[in-house]
Backbone as a chain_set.jsonl record, in Angstrom:
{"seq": "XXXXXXXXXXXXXXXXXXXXXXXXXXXXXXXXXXXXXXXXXXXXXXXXXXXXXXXXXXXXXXXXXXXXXXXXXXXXXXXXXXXXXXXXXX", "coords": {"N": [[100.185, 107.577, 103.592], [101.866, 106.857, 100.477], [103.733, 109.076, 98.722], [103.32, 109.369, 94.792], [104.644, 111.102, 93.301], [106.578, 113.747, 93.894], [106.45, 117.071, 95.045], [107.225, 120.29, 94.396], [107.482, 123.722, 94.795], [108.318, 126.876, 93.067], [110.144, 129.848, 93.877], [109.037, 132.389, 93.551], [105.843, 130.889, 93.118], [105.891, 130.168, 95.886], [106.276, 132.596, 97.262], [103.594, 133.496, 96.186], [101.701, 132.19, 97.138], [102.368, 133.182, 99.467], [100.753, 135.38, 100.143], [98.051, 134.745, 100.231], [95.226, 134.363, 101.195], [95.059, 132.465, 104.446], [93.008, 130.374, 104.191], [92.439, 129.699, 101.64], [95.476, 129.347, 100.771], [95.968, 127.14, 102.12], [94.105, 125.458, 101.054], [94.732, 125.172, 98.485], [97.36, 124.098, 99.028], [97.041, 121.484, 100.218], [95.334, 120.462, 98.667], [97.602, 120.036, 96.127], [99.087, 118.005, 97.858], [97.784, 115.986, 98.306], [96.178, 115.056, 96.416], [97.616, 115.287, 93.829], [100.16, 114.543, 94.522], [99.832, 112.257, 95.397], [98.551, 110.855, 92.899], [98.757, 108.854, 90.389], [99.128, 109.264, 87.487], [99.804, 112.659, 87.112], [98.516, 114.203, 85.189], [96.006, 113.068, 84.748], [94.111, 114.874, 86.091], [94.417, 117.259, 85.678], [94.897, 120.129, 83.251], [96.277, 120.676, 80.015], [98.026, 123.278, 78.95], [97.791, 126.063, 76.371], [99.477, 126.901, 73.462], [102.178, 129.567, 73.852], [102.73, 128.618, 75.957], [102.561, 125.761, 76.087], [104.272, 123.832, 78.013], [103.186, 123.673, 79.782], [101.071, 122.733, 83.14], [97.767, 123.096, 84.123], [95.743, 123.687, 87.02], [92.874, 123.679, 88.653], [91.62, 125.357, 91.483], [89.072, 125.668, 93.642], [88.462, 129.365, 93.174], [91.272, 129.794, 92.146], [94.213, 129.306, 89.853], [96.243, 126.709, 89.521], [99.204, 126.725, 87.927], [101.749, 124.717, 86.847], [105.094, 122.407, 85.948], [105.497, 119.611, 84.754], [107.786, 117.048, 85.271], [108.699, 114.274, 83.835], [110.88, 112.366, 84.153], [111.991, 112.901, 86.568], [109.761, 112.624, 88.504], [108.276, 114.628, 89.452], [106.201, 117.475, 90.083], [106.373, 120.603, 89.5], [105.651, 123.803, 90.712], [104.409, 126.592, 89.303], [103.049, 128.913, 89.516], [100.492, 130.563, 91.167], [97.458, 132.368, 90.754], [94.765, 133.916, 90.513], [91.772, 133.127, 89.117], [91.372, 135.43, 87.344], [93.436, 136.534, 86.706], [95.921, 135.205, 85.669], [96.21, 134.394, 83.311], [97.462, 136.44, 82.168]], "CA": [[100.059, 107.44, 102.142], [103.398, 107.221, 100.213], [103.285, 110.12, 97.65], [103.931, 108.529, 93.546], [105.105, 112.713, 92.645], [107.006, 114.469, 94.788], [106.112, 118.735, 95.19], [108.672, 121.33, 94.749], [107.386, 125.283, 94.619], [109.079, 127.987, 92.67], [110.157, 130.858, 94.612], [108.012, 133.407, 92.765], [105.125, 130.632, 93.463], [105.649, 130.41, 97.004], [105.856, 134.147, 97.325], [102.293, 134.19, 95.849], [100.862, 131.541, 98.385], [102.439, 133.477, 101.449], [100.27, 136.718, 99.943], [97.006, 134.608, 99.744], [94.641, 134.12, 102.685], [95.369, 131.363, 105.002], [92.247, 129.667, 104.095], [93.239, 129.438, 100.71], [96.299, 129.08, 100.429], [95.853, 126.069, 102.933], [93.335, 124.451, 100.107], [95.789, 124.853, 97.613], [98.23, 123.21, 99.501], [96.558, 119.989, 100.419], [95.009, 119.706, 96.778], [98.657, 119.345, 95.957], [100.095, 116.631, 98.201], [96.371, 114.651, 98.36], [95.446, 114.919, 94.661], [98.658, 115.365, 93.131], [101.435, 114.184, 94.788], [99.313, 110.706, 95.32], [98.152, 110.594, 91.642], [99.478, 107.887, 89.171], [99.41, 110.476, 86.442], [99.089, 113.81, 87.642], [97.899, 114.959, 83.567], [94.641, 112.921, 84.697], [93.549, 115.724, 86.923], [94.39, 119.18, 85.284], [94.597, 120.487, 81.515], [97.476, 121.021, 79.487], [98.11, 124.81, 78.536], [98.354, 125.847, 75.021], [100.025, 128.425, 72.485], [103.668, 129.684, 73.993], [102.509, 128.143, 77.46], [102.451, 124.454, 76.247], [104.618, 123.005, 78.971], [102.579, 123.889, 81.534], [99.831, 121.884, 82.982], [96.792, 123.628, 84.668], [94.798, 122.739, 87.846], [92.05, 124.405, 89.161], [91.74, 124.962, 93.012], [88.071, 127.523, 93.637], [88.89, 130.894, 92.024], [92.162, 130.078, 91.606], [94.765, 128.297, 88.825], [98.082, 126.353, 90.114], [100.144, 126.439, 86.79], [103.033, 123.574, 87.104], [105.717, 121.519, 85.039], [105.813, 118.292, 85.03], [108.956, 116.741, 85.462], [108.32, 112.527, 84.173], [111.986, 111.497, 84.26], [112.388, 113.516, 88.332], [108.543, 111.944, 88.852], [108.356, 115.776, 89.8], [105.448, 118.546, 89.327], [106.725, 122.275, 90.297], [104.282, 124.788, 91.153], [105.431, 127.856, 88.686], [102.355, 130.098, 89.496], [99.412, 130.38, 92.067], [96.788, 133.049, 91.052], [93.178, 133.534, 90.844], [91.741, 132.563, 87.675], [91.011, 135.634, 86.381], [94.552, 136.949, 85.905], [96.461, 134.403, 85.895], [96.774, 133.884, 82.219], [97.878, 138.036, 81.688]], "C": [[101.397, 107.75, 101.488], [102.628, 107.867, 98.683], [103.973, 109.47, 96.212], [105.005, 109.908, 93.08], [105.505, 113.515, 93.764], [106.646, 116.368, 94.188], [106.99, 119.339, 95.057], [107.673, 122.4, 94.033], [108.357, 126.373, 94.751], [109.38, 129.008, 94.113], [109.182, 131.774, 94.456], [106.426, 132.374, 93.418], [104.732, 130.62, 95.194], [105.201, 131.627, 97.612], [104.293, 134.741, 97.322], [101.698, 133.242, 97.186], [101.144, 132.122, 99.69], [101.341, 134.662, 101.085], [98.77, 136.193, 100.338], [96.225, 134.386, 101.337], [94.8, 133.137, 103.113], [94.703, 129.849, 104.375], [92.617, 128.647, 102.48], [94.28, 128.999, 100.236], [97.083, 127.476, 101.544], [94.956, 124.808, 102.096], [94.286, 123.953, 98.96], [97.025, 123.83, 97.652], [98.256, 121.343, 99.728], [95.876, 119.484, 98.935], [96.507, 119.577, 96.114], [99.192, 118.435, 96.539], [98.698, 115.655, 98.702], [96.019, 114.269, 96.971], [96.554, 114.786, 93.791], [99.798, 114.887, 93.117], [101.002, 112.436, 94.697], [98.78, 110.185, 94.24], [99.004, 109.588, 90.783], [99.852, 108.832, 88.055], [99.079, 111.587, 86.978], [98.558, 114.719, 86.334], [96.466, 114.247, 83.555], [93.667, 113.636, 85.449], [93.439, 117.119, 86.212], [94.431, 119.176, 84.072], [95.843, 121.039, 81.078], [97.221, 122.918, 78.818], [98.138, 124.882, 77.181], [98.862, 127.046, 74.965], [101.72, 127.941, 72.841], [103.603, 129.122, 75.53], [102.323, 126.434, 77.463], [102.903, 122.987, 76.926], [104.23, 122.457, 79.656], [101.48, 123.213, 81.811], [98.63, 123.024, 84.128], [95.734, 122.763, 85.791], [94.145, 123.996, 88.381], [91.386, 124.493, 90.544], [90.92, 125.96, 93.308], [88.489, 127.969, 92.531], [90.394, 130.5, 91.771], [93.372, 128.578, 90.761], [96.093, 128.023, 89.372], [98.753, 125.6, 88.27], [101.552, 125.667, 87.229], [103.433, 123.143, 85.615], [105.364, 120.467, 85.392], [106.561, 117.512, 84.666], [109.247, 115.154, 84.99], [109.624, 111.828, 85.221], [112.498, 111.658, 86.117], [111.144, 113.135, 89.0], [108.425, 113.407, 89.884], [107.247, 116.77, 89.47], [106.458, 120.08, 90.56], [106.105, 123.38, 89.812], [105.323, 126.328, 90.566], [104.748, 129.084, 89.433], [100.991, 129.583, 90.366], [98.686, 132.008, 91.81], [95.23, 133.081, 90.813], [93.106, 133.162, 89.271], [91.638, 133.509, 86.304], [91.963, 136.679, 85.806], [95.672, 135.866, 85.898], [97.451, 133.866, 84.148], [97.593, 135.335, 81.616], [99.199, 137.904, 81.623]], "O": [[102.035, 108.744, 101.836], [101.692, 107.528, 97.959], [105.118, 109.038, 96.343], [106.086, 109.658, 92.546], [104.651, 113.925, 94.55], [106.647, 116.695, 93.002], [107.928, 118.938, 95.745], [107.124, 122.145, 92.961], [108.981, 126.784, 95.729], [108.835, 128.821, 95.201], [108.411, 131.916, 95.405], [105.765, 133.033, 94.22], [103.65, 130.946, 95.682], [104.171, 131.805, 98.263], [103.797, 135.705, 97.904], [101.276, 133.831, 98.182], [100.562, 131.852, 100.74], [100.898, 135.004, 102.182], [98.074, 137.094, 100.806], [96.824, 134.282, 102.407], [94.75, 132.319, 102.194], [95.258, 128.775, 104.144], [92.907, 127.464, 102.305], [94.212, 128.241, 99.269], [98.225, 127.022, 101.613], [95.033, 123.605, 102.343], [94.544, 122.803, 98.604], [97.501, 123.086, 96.795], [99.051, 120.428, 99.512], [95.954, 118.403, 98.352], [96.44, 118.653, 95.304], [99.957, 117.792, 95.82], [98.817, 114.682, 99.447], [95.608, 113.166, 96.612], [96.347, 114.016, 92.853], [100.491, 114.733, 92.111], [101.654, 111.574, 94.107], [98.434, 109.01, 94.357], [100.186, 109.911, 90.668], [101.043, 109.064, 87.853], [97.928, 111.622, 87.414], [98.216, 115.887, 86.523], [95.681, 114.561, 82.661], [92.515, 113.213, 85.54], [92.474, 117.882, 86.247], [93.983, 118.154, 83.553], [96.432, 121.856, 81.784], [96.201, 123.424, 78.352], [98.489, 123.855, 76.601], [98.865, 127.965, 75.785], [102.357, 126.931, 72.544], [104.605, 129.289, 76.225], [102.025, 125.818, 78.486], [102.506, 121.831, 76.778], [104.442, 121.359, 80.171], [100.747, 122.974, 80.852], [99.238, 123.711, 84.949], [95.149, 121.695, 85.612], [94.697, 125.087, 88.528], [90.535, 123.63, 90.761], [91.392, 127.095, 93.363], [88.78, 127.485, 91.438], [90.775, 131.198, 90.831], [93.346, 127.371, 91.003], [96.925, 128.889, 89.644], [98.71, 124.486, 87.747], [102.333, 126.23, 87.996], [102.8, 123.274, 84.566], [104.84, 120.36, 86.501], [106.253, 117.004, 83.588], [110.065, 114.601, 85.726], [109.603, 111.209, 86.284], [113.14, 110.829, 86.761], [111.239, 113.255, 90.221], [108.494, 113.215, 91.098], [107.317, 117.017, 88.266], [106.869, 120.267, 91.705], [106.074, 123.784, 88.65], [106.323, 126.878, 91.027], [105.388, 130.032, 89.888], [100.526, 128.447, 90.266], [99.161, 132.918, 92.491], [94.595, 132.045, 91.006], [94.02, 132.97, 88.469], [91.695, 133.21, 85.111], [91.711, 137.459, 84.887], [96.536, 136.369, 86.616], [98.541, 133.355, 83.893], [98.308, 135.217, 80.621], [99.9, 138.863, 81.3]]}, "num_chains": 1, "name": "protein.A"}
């Protein structure tokens, strides 16, 4: 499958996916380069953020939220933040 959005994860995000359980952080992974990376739009899958966070786009993976940019002109999303859902916005 040739990917339309190429992946790139923060440092800080990676950091959080090496912390997370395998299982997990193995779902997370493949819901990014199956759902996301192969998406025509990747803003028809997740939810735009609001307030002082309105860059950011939101996807929901289980318990937990993968906060990303999205990059049009680099056809780019980058994975800022990986945590559960119910700190995530703190």
């Amino acid at each position: 499958m040739n990917s339309a959005w190429t992946i790139e994860v923060s440092v800080a995000a990676e950091r959080q996916l090496s912390k997370l359980h395998r299982s997990v952080a193995k779902r997370v992974t493949r819901f990014l380069l199956e759902r996301i990376a192969g998406a025509a739009d990747p803003r028809a899958i997740g939810k735009p953020l609001q307030g002082n966070m309105d860059e950011y786009w939101s996807y929901r993976v289980g318990d937990y939220r993968v906060i990303c940019e999205i990059h049009d002109h680099r056809v780019v999303v980058v994975v800022i933040d990986v945590e559960r859902r119910s700190k995530v916005y703190r």
